[in-house]
N, C-alpha and C positions, 0 to 999 in steps of 0.2 A: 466449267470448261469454256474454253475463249470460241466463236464461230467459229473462227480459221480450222482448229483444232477438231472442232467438232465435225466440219464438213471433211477435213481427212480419212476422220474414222467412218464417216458414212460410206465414201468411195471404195473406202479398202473392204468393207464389208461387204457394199453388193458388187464388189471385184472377185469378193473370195465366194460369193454363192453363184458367179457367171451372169451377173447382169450384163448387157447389152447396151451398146452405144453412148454411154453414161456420161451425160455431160451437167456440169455444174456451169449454174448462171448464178453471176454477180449482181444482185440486184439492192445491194443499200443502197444506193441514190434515187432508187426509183420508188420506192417503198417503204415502210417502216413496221411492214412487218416479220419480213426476214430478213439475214442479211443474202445469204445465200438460196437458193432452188437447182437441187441436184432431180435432174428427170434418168430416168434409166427402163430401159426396154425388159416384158420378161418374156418366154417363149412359149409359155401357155397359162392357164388361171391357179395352177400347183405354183408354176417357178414362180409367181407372182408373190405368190403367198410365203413360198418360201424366202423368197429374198425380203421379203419386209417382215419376217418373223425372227430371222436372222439378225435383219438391223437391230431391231429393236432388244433383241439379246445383250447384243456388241455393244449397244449406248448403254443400258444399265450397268452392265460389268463394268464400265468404265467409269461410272458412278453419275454420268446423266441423265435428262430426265425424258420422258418419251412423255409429251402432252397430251396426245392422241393418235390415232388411224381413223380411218372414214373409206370407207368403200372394199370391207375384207370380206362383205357377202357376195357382192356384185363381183367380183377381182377382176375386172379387164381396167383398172384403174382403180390403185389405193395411197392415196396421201397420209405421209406419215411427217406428222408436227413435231419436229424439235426444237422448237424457239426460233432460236438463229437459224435454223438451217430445217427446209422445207423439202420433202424428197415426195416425186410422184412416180412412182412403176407401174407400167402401163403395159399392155401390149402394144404390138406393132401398129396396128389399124388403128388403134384411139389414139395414140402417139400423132400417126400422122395424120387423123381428122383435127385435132384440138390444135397443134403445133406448136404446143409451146414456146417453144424459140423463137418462132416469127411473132408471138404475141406479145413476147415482153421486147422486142425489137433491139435486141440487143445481139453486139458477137460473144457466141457462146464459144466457150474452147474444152474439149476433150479434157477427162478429169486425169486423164495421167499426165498433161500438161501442169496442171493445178496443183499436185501433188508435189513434183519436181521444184 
């Protein structure tokens, strides 16, 4: 499955479990290890879990591959590895302690921009 493609079906997924503020950063030129970083908010350490339980459903069904998860004990922050395309759900508080967006210093745009 091509990133592009693959970062769609991330957003639709944690669009369909009610993720939060869900933005996708473009970062091939900054890096080589993804192409994309989809961050998405959850509203407590359940939705958390559920929306990166759900992802990870939606990418096999689909016949990709899920690399790994990291942080499904802790859940106020679990990264989920899909090659190309890096997704971190977080709560709101770590969200906006770590800030991802201002770290990779890039304009991020709303994923139903990205979609379109």
């Amino acid at each position: 499955m091509k990133a592009n493609e693959l970062k769609v079906l991330a957003i639709k997924s944690l669009e369909d479990v009610k993720g939060q503020n869900i933005v996708c950063l473009d970062v091939k030129e900054m890096t080589s290890v993804c192409d994309y970083m989809i961050v998405v908010t959850g509203t407590s350490n359940r939705h958390l879990k559920s929306l990166t339980d759900e992802l990870g459903k939606t990418v096999k069904q689909a016949g990709a591959k899920v690399n790994g998860m990291e942080g499904q004990n802790q859940t106020e922050w679990i990264l989920v590895d899909l090659g190309d395309v890096i997704v971190h759900a977080m709560l709101s508080a770590t969200r906006e302690l770590y800030d991802l967006e201002a770290l990779w210093s890039i304009t991020a745009e709303r994923a139903e921009n990205e979609i379109l």
